[in-house]
TIKE-708339 format. One line per 10 residues: number of its first residue (from 1); for each residue x, y, z of C-alpha. Coordinates in pm, 1 decimal. Each point is the difference from the previous one (the first is absolute). Example, Ala and Ser with C-alpha at 12.3 -4.5 7.8 and 13.67 -1.06 7.14 Angstrom:
BEGIN
1 = 1230.0 -450.0 780.0; 137.0 344.0 -66.0 .
//
This chain:
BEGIN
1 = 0.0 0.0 0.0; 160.9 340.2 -85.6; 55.9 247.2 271.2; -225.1 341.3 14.8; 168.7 337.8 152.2; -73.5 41.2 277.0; -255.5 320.5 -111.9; -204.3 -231.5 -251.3; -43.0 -246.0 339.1; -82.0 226.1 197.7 .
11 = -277.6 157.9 -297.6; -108.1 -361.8 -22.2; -3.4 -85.9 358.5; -256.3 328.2 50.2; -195.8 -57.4 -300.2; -101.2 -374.4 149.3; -74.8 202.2 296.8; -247.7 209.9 -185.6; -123.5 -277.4 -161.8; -105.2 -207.7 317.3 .
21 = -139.0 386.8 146.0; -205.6 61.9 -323.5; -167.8 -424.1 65.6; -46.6 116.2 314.1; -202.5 284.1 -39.5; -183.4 -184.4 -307.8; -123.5 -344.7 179.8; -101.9 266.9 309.9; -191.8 213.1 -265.9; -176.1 -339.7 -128.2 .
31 = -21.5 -165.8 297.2; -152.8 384.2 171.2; 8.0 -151.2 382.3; 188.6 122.6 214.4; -54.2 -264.7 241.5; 119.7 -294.8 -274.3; 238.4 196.8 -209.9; 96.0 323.7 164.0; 159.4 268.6 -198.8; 381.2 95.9 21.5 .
41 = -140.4 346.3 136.4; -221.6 -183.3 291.4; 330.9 -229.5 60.7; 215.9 260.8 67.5; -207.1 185.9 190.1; -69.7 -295.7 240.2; 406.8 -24.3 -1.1; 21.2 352.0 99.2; -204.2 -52.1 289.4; 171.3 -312.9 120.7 .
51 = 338.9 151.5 1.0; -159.7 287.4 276.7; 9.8 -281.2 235.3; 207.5 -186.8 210.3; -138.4 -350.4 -61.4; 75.3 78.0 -322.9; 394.9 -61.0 83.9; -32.0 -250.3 223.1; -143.3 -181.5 -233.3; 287.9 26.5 -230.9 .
61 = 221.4 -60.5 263.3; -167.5 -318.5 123.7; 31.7 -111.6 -343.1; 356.4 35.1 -32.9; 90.6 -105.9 317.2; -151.6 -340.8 -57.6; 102.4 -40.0 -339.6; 316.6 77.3 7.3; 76.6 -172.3 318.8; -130.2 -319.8 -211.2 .
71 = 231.3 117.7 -288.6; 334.1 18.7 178.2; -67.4 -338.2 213.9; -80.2 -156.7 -366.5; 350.7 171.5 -66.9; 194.3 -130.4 222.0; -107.8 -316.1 83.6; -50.5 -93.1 -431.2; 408.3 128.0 -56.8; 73.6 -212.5 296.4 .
81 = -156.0 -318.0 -162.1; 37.2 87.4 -371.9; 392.6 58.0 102.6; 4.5 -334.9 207.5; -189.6 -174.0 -341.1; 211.3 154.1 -244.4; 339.2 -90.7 146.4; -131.4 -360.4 100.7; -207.2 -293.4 -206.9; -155.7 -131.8 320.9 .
91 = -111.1 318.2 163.7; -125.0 91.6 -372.5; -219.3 -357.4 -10.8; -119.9 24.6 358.0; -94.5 391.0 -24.6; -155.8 -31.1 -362.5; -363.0 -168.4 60.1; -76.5 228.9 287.7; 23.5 301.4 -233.4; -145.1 -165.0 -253.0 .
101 = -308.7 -57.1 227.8; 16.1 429.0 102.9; 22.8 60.9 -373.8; -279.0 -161.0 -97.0; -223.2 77.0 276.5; -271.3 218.8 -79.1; 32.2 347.3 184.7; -374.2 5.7 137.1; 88.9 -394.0 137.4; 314.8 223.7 167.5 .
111 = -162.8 244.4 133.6; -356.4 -227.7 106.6; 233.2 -256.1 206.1; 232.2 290.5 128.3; -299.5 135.9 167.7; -154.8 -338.2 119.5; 355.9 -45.4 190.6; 112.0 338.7 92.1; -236.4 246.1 1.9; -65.0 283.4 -194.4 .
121 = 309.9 249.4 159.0; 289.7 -279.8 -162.7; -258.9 -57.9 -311.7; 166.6 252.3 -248.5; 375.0 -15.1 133.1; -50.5 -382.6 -26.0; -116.5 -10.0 -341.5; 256.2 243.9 -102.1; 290.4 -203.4 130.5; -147.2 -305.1 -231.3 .
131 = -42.0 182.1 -340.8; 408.7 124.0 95.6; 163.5 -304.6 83.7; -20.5 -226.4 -260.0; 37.8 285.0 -271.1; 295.1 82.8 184.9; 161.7 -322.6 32.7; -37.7 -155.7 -349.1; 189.5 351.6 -161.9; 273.8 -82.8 274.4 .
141 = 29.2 -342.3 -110.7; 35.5 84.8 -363.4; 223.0 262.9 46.7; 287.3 -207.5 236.5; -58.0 -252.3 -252.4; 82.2 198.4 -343.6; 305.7 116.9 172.9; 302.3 -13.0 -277.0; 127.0 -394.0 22.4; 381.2 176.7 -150.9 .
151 = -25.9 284.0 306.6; -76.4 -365.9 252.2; 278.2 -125.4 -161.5; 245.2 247.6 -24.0; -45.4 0.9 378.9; 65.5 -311.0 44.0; 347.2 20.1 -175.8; 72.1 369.1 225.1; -131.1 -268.3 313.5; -288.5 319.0 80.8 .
161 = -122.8 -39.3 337.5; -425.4 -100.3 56.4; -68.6 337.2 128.9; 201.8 168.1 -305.5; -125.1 -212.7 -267.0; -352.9 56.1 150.3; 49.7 398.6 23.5; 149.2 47.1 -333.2; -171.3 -258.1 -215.4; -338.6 -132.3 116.5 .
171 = -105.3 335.6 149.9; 53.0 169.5 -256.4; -182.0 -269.5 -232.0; -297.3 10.6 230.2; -19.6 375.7 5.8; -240.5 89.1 -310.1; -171.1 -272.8 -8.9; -105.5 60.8 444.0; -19.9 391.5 -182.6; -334.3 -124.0 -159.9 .
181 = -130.4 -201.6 221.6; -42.8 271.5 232.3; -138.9 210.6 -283.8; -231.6 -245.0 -70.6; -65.8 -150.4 371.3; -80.9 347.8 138.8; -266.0 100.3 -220.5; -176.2 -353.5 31.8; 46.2 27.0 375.9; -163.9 341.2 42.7 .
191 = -280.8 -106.5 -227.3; -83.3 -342.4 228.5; 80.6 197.5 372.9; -276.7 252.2 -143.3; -197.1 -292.3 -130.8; 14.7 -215.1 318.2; -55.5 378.7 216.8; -364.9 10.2 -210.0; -76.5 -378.1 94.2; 106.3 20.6 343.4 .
201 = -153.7 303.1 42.3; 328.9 154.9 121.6; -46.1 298.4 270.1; 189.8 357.6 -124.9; 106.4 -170.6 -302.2; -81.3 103.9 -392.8; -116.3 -344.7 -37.0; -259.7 74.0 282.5; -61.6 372.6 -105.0; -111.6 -192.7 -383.3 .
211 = -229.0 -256.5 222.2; -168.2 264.8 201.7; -33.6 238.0 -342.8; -179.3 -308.2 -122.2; -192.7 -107.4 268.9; -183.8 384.7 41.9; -11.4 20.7 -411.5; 225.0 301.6 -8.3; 144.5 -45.4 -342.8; 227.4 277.1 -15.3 .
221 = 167.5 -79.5 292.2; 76.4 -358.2 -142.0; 117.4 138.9 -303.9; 210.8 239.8 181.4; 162.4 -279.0 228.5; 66.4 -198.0 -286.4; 219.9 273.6 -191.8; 210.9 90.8 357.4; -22.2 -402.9 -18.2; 178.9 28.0 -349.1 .
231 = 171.3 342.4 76.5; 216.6 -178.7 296.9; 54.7 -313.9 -209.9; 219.2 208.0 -251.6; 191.8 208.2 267.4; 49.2 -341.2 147.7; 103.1 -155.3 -239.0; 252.6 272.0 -74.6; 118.5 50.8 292.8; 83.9 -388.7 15.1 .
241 = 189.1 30.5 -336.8; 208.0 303.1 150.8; 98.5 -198.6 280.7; 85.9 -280.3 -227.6; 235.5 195.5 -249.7; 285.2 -24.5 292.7; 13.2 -405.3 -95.1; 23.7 75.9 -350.8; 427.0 106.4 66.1; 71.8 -371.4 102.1 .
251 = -98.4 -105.6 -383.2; 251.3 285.4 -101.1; 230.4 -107.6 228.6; -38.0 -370.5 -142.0; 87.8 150.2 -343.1; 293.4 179.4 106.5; 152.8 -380.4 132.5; -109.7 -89.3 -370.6; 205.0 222.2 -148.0; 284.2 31.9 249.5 .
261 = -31.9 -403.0 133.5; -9.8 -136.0 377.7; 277.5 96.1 202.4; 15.3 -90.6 398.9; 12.5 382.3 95.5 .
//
């Protein structure tokens, strides 16, 4: 695919905006109730009055706390594992049905037992930590295992000690491809926490706020949740990738010792 400038993306980018703005205020104008379709106008006015109160943040705050509490256990505990699979056939065959069985759970089965076991205040944090882990440990795995055979090698012949050869070669293998699973992992985990918030009926939580707004029929309040809903996925999200660009130097590191070879220094 050939590369835009970066004006005729960001034209592009806007004009999709203005397209989704202009359906929106067509399917309102058809559908002409307020209560089923409300109109961007009756949206943002209902936003407007949400953000004068206080609930309004906790909310948001609730939210992230859970979610992201779920996101960097999912972290930790799926590099721990995918590491520990990657670097070792047995770990790899005894850790690989379990996250086959997360993976193919259904998130509303998640989220329904969650609740059954824990109550509603782990629910979303819980759920969270599931859609994370196994994302998180199968890009691990493949990464430690692409790792250049000639670098493995070539480390072998300079006699590299474990903890160099696993700094300078696998981490640096692992590094993109752990880059996008927490690209992809965080978006899927704020989506689910706010999912499992609405079925738990979260307190001070967006996912509650959206139950509530449905419950009492206020339609422009649910539409309004939704978009901070959306609005905090994408600062999120790229937030997360910020964070993530500091693991991005090991892979340039690993291409230096391509170029320059393995010493013991």
């Amino acid at each position: 695919m050939k590369k835009m400038s970066r004006g005729k993306r960001i034209f592009w980018t806007l004009a999709g905006v203005a397209f989704l703005a202009g359906a929106w205020f067509a399917v309102s104008a058809i559908v002409g109730n307020g209560l089923l379709f409300p109109t961007p106008g009756e949206t943002f006015s209902a936003l407007g009055r949400l953000a004068l109160t206080g609930d309004f943040y906790l909310a948001i705050a609730g939210s992230l706390l859970s979610v992201v509490a779920g996101f960097l256990a999912g972290n930790v505990i799926g590099l721990g594992i995918g590491i520990a699979s990657g670097l070792s056939e047995r770990v790899y065959a005894f850790s690989k049905p379990g996250m086959a069985l997360i993976k193919a759970t259904p998130v509303a089965s998640f989220i329904i037992l969650v609740l059954l076991w824990m109550g509603r205040g782990l629910t979303p944090a819980l759920t969270a930590f599931l859609i994370v882990l196994p994302v998180v440990w199968q890009n691990v795995v493949a990464g430690i295992r692409s790792a250049d055979k000639r670098l493995l090698e070539m480390a072998k012949v300079f006699n590299l000690s474990g903890i160099k050869k696993f700094r300078y070669i696998y981490i640096p293998a692992a590094t993109e491809g752990y880059i996008a699973a927490v690209r992809t992992s965080m978006g899927f985990a704020w989506k689910a926490g706010v999912a499992a918030e609405v079925l738990s009926q979260t307190a001070r939580s967006l996912g509650g706020k959206i139950y509530n707004a449905k419950n009492s029929i206020e339609t422009p309040e649910l539409f309004a949740y939704t978009i901070v809903v959306v609005l905090v996925s994408i600062l999120v999200e790229v937030a997360a990738t910020a964070l993530m660009r500091g693991f991005s130097k090991r892979k340039k590191r690993a291409e230096k010792i391509r170029e320059g070879g393995v010493t013991n220094d």
